[in-house]
C-alpha positions in Angstrom: 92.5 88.3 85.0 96.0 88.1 86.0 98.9 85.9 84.8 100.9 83.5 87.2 104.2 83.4 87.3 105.2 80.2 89.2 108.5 79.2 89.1 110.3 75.7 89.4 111.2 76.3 93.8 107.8 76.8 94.0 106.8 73.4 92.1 108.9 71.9 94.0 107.7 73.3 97.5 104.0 72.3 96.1 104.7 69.0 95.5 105.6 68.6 99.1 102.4 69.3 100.9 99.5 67.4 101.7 96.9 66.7 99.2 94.7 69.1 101.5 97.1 72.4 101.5 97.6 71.3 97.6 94.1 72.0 96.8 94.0 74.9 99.2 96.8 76.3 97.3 95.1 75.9 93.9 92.4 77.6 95.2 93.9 80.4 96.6 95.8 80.9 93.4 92.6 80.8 91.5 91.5 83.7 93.8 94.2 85.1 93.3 94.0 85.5 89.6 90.5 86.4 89.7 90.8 89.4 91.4 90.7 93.0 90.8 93.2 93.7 93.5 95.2 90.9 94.5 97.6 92.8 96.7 94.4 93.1 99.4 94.0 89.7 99.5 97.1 89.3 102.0 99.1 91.1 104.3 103.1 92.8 102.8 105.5 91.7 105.5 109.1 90.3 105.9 109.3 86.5 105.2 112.7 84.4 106.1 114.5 84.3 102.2 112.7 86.4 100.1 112.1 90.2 101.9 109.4 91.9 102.3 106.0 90.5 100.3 102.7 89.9 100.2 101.4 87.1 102.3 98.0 84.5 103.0 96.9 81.9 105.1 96.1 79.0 102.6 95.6 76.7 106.0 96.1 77.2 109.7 99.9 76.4 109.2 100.5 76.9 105.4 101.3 80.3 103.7 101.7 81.5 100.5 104.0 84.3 99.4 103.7 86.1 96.3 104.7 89.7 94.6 102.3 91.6 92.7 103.3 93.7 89.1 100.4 95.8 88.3 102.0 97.1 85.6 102.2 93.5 83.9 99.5 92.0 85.5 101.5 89.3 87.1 101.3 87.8 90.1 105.1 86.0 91.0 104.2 83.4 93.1 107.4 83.1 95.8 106.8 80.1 98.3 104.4 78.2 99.7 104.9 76.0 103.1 104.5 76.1 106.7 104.1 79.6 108.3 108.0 79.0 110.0 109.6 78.3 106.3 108.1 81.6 105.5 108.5 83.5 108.3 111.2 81.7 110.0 111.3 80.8 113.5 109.5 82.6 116.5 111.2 84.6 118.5 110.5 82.9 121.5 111.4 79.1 120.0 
């Protein structure tokens, strides 16, 4: 089982979704945790703020971003919100 690491941004970003992504979220984090490799369960890429890290679809629109320490067992949650707050805006928009 690995520890969470969730800090206050992130709260803060949570508290701003939709009662559906919120529970999606939870889930995802529970997944998360429960895993023996956590790092497979998204995709490492470059988001808008926080470089490159891992990423997963919690909804169509919503992502979360986290790091993985293997070496602690932690699992740093980084954001969570609409796939253009993470990524930032397409190209083409």
């Amino acid at each position: 089982m690995w520890h969470i690491d969730e800090p206050e941004h992130v709260s803060k970003q949570f508290r701003k979704l939709g009662s559906a992504e919120k529970k999606q979220y939870r889930e995802t984090v529970r997944n998360l945790a429960s895993e023996e490799h956590p790092n497979n369960f998204g995709e490492f890429v470059p988001t808008k703020k926080h470089g490159k890290c891992w990423v997963t679809r919690i909804t169509n629109s919503y992502r979360l971003a986290y790091r993985v320490y293997q070496d602690t067992k932690i699992i740093q949650i980084v954001a969570v919100g609409d796939h253009k707050e993470i990524f930032g805006k397409d190209k083409h928009s």
